[in-house]
C-alpha positions in Angstrom: 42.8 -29.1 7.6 40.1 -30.1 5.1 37.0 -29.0 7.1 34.7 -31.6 4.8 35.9 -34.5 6.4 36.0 -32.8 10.3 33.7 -34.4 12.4 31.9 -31.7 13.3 28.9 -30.1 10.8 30.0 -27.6 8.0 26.8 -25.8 8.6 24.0 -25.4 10.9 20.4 -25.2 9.1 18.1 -23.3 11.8 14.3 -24.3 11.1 12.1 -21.6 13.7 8.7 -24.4 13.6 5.2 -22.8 14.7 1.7 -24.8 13.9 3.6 -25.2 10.3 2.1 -29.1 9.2 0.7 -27.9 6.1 4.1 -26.6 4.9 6.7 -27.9 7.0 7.2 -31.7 5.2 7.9 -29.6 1.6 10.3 -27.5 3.8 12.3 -30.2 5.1 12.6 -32.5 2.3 13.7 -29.9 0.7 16.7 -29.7 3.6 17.0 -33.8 3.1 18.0 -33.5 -0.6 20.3 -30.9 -0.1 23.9 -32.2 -2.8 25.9 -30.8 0.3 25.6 -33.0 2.7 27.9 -32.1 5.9 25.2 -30.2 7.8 22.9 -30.3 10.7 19.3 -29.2 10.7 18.6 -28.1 14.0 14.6 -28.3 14.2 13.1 -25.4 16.8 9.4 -26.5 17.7 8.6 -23.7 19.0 5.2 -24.8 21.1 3.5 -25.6 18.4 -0.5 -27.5 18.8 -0.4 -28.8 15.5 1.0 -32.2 14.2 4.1 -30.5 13.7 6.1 -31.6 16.8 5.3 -35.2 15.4 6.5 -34.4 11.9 9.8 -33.1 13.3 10.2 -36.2 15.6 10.1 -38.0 12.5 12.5 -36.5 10.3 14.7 -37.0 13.4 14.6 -40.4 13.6 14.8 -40.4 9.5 17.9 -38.8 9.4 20.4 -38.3 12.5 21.7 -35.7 11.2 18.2 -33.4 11.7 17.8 -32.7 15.4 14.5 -31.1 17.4 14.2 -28.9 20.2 10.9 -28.7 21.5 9.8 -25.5 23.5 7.4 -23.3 25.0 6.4 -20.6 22.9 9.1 -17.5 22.3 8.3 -16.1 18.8 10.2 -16.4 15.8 13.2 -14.5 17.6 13.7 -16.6 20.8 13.3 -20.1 18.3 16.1 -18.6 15.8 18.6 -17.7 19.6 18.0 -21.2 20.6 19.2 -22.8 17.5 21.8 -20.5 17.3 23.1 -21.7 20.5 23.2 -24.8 19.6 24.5 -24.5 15.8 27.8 -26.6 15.8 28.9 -25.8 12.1 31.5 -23.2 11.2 28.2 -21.3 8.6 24.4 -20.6 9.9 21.8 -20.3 7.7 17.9 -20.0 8.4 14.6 -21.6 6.5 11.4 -20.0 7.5 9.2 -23.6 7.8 6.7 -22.4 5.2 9.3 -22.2 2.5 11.8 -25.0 0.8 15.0 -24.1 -1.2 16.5 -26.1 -4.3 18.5 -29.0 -4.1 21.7 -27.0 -4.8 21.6 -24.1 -2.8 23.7 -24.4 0.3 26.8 -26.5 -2.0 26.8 -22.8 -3.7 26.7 -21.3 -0.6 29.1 -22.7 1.2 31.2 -23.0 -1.8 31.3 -19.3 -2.0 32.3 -18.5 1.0 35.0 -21.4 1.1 36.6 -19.6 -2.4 36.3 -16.4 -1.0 38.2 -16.0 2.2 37.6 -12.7 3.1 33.9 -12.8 2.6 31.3 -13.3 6.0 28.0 -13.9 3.6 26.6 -15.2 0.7 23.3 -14.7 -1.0 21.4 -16.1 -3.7 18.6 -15.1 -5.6 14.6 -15.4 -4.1 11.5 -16.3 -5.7 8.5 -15.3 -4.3 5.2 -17.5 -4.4 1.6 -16.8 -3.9 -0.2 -19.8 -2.1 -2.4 -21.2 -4.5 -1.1 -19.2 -7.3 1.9 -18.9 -10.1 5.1 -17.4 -9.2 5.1 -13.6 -8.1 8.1 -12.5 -8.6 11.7 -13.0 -8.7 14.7 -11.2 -7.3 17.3 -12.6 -9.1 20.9 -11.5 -8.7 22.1 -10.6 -12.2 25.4 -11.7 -12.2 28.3 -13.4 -9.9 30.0 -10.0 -7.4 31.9 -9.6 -4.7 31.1 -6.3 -2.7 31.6 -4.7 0.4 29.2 -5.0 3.3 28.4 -1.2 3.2 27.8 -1.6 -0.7 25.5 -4.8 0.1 23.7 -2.5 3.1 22.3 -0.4 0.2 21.4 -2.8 -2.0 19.4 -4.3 1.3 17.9 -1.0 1.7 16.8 -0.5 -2.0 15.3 -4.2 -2.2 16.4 -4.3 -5.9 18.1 -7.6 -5.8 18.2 -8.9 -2.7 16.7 -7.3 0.3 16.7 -8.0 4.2 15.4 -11.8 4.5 17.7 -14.2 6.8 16.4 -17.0 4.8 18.2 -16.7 1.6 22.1 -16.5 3.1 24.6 -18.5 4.8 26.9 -16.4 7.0 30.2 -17.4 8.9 28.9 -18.0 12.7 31.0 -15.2 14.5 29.0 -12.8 12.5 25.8 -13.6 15.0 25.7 -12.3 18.3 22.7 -11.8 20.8 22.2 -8.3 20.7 21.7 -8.9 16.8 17.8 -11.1 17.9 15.9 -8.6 19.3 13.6 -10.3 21.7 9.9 -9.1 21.5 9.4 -8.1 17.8 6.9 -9.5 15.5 7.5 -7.6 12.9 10.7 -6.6 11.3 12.6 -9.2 12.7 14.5 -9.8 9.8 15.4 -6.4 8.6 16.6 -5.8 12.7 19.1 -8.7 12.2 20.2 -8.7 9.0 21.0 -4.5 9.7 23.2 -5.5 12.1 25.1 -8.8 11.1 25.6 -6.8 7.6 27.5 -4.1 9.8 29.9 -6.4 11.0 30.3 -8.4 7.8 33.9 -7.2 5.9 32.8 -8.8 2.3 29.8 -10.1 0.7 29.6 -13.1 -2.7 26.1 -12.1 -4.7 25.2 -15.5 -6.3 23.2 -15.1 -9.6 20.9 -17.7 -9.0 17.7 -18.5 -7.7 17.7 -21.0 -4.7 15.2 -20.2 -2.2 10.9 -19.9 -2.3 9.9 -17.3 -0.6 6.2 -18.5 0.0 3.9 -15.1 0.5 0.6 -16.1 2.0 -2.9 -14.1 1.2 -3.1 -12.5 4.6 0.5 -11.5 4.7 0.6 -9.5 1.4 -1.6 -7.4 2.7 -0.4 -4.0 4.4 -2.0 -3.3 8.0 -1.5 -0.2 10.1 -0.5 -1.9 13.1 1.9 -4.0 10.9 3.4 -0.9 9.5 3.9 0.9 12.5 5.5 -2.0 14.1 8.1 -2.0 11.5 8.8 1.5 11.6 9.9 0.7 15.7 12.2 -1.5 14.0 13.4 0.9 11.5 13.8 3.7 13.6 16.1 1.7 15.9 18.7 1.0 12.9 18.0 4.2 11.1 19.4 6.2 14.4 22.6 4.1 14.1 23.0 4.5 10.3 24.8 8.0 10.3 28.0 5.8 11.7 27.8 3.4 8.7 27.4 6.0 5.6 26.0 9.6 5.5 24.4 9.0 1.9 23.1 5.3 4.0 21.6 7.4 6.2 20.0 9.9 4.2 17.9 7.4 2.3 16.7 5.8 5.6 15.4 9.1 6.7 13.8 9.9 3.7 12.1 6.6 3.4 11.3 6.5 7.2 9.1 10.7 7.1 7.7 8.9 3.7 6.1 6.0 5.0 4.7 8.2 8.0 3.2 10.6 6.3 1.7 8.0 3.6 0.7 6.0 7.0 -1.5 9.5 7.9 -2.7 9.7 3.9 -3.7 6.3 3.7 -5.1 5.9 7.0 -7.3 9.1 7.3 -8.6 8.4 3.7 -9.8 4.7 5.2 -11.1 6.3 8.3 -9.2 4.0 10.8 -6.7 7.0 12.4 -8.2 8.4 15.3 -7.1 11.6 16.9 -4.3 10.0 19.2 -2.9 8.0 16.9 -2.8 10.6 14.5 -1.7 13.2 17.3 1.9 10.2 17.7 2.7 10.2 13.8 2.4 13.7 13.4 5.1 14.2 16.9 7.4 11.8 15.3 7.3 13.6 11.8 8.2 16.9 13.8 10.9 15.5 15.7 13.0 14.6 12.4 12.0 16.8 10.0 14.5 19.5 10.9 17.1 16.6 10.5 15.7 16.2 6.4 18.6 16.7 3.7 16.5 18.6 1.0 18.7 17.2 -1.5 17.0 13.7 -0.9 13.7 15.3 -0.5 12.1 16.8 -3.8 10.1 19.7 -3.2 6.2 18.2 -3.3 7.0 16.0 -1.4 9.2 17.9 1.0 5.9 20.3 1.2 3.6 18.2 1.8 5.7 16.2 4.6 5.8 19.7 6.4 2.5 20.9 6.0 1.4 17.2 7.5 3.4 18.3 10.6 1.9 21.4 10.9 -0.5 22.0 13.6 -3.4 22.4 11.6 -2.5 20.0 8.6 -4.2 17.3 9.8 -7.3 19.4 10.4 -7.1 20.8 7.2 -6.7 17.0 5.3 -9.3 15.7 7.8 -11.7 18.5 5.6 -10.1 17.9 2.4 -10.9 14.2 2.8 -14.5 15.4 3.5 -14.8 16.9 0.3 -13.8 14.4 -1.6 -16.3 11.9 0.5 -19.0 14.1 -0.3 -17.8 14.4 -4.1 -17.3 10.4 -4.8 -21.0 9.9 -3.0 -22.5 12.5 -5.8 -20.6 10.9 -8.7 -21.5 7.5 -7.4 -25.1 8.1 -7.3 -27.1 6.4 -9.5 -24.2 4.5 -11.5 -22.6 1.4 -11.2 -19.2 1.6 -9.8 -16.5 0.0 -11.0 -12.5 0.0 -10.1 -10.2 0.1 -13.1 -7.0 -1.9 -12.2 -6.6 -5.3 -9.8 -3.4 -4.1 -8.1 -2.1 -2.3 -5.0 -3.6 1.4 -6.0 -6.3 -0.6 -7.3 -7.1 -2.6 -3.3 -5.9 1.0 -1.9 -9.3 2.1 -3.6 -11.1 -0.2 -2.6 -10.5 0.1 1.1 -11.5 3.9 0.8 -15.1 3.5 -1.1 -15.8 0.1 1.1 -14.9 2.7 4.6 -16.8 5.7 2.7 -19.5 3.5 2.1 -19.8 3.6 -1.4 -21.4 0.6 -3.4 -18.8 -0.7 -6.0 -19.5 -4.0 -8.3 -16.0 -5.0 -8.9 -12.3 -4.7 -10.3 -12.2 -4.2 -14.6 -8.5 -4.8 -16.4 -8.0 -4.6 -19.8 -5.1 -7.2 -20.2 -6.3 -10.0 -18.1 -3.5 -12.3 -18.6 -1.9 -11.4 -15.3 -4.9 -10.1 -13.3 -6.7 -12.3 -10.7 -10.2 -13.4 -10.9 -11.1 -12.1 -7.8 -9.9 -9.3 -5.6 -10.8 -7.7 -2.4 -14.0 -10.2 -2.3 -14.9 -9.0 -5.7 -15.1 -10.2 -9.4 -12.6 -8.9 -11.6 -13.9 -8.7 -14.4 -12.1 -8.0 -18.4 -13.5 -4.9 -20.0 -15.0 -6.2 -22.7 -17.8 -7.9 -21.2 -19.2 -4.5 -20.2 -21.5 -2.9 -22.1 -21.2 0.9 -23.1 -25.1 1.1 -22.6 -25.4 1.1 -18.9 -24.1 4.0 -17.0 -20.9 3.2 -15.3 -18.5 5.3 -13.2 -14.7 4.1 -13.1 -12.7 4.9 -10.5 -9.4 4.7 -11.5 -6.7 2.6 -9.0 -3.8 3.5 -10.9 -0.5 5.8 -10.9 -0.3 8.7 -12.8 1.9 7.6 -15.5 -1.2 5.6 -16.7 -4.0 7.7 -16.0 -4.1 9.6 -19.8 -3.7 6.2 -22.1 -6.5 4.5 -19.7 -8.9 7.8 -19.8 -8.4 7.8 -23.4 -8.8 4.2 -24.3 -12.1 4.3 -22.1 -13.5 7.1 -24.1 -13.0 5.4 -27.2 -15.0 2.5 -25.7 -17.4 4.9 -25.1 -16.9 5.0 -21.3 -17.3 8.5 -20.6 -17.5 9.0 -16.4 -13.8 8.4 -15.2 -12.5 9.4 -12.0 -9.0 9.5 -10.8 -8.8 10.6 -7.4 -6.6 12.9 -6.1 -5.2 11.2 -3.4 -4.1 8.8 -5.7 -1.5 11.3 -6.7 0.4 11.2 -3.4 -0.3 7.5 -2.6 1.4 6.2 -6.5 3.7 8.9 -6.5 5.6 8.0 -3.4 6.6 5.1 -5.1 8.2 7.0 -8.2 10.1 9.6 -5.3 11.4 6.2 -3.9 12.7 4.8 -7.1 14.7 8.0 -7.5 16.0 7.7 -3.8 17.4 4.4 -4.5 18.6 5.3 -7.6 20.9 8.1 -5.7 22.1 5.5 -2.9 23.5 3.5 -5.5 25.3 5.9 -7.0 26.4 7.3 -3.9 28.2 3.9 -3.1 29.1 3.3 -7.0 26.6 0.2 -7.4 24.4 2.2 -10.3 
């Protein structure tokens, strides 16, 4: 039977709606002028107070084959169970209502997994976009593959090409089951799900092409504590299922799980917003897995420092290197203007720690400010040439330590000579670099390299 002309929907669009009027017309039109037109766009107003519920009634009764559910409030999870529910089609796929997708997307979905019979889900390529701003970035899928669900778990895991989002696939409907929406969560939601439809799938099409915005708002692109710590509830729950999936799968998620904790107790002592409980709960959890580390995965800085931050006395003894370095930045800064040199995360990271360590700073400096924003954190950024080597500056360098010599030297030859690169920066920039090599080991592991 040609399922294009059954009677029933091909696929069911799932829309999750919450107070989303600014974004939510883009979103939808986007839906309207999908080319593949078999589908049903199940609208969840979710107990929204906006003018959304009126925008969705709307598009209803423009086009019969959109359909709204209004409902009290349940979070993002309990809106995405209730239009899965009540999905009709033979494929699912989900749209966050800030976000709109290309006119062409779902044909090539669909038509993916129609040519490929033994595949559960297909993905195509993200860009993500700054509100008010140019494109961010793109994860682009380099070329057309057909992989196995445990090869496309580590490319999930590694966020190379494509990472956890729902929003981006189309999966065949007996892939989703309850247990897969964890009621309750408000962060992570996504990588909870995905974990566990991706378990079940048995093959995967990679599209290379680029059919959904990913819209990243100002406030979300930021990286809170709470936030963080709420994912890693999230993560902890998979990573203890992982060992049955793949032993090298399962390595990397420990290793990136004791990371993020002790850079959580790095960042967080540094900014002066971990008090003793709080630090007293990270440092148990470290302890309770870091018997369970493979050392292979773990270089040996890093597996040091992870141990002595579990350590009764490490956090003490941080706590007092951290007042050292308080007391050293105050002296530095005294009497100088102080200025950040680089306008990205190590350069905000910065930031936070001379703004909690009250240290008067003017503003971010760049030297290429092509891609650099014109204001950061609050505060100017500002190109260094329109700073003159008269006045007595002090830069404090936000960057990794691959950078640190050229910038120190092309300073000096400025004639900036008072250039700080914190220490702490070391451990905070150079987690990154331990990650890339983690994910570069995964890969091979499952022959994706």
């Amino acid at each position: 039977m040609n399922i294009y002309n059954d009677s029933s929907p091909v696929l069911s669009i799932i829309v999750p709606i919450y107070n989303s009027e600014k974004f939510l017309c883009r979103c939808l039109d986007s839906i309207l002028h999908q080319k593949f037109s078999n589908y049903e766009c199940l609208l969840v107003d979710d107990g929204s107070t906006d003018k959304s519920s009126a925008i969705c009634d709307a598009y209803v009764a423009k086009d019969n084959r959109f359909h709204v559910i209004h409902q009290e409030n349940t979070g993002l999870v309990g809106a995405r169970i209730t239009g899965w529910r009540l999905s009709k089609g033979i494929y699912i796929g989900f749209i966050d209502s800030d976000d709109w997708i290309e006119p062409d997307m779902y044909a090539q979905l669909v038509d993916a997994l129609e040519n490929e019979n033994d595949a559960d889900i297909a993905i195509t390529g993200i860009i993500q976009e700054c509100e008010g701003s140019s494109i961010m970035e793109h994860r682009k899928i380099p070329e057309y593959r057909v992989i196995t669900s445990r090869d496309a778990m580590a490319h999930m895991m590694t966020r190379r090409v494509f990472a956890w989002e729902l929003c981006c696939k189309v999966y065949r409907k007996h892939l989703l089951f309850e247990e897969a929406f964890k009621r309750g969560l408000t962060v992570g939601e996504d990588f909870f799900t995905s974990w566990h439809i991706f378990t079940n799938a048995r093959r995967v099409v990679c599209l290379p092409s680029m059919g959904y915005h990913y819209r990243l708002h100002p406030a979300s692109m930021s990286h809170h504590r709470n936030s963080r710590l709420l994912f890693l509830q999230s993560f902890k729950e998979v990573m203890n299922t992982g060992y049955k999936t793949s032993k090298s799968l399962y390595g990397y998620l420990l290793t990136w799980y004791m990371k993020e904790l002790g850079i959580i107790l790095i960042e967080e002592i540094l900014r002066k917003r971990l008090d003793d409980v709080q630090a007293d709960s990270i440092q148990s959890e470290i302890n309770k897995y870091i018997d369970k580390l493979d050392c292979t995965w773990f270089d040996g800085s890093w597996r040091h420092l992870i141990r002595f931050l579990g350590v009764s006395d490490g956090l003490i003894r941080w706590r007092n290197f951290v007042a050292d370095l308080h007391r050293h930045m105050i002296l530095m800064s005294k009497g100088r203007k102080v200025f950040i040199y680089g306008a990205g995360g190590a350069g905000k990271i910065v930031a936070d720690i001379l703004t909690a360590w009250n240290v008067e700073w003017i503003g971010f400096v760049v030297s290429d400010g092509q891609d650099a924003p014109r204001e950061l954190c609050g505060k100017t950024v500002m190109h260094i040439s329109q700073l003159s080597c008269s006045e007595d500056f002090l830069f404090v360098l936000g960057l990794s330590s691959r950078y640190v010599r050229e910038v120190r030297r092309r300073l000096r030859s400025l004639g900036f000579y008072h250039i700080y690169w914190p220490l702490y920066m070391r451990f905070l920039t150079g987690q990154e670099f331990f990650m890339e090599r983690c994910k570069d080991r995964l890969l091979k592991d499952v022959s994706l390299l």
